[in-house]
C-alpha positions, 0 to 999 in steps of 0.5 A: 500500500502507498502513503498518500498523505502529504506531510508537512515537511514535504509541502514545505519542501516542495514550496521551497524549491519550486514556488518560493524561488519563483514567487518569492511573495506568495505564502508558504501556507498550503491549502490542500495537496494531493499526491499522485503515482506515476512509472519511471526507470531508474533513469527517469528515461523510456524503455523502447526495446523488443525483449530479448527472447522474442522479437515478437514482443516490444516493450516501450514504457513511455513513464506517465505524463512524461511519456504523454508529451512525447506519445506522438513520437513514440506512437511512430516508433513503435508503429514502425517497429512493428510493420517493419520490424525496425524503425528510421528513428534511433531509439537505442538510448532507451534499450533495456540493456542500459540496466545491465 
């Protein structure tokens, strides 16, 4: 199970490093904070790669809303991928193999 709770010392931090460097003048005091999940590799980077014991298989892990601002470009790749079993783009910095 997640904690989903937002801690004081979090919204703090949170106000400290995002808000008050930008808008000095604005309150420290939090009214409501909602926390939410999302997927990312070690790196924060995609993982586009066929699996290594079947080239049948693509696994492409865009990583939440990251991947969102990106779906249009990685929507492309993987079409190729899987009409033509390769693709024009060079997507070799999001293999899996980096993990190894």
């Amino acid at each position: 199970m997640v904690n989903r709770d937002v801690s004081e010392e979090e919204a703090a931090a949170m106000h400290a490093k995002y808000v008050a460097p930008y808008m000095p003048n604005l309150s420290s005091r939090c009214i409501k904070a909602i926390s939410c999940l999302y997927t990312a590799t070690p790196d924060s980077e995609f993982v586009i790669d066929f699996h290594s014991q079947s080239e049948r298989i693509i696994i492409a892990s865009p990583c939440s809303g990251h991947g969102f601002k990106h779906s249009a470009a990685i929507g492309e790749v993987l079409a190729e991928l899987v009409a033509n079993g390769r693709s024009r783009f060079d997507f070799s910095a999001f293999s899996l193999g980096r993990f190894s």
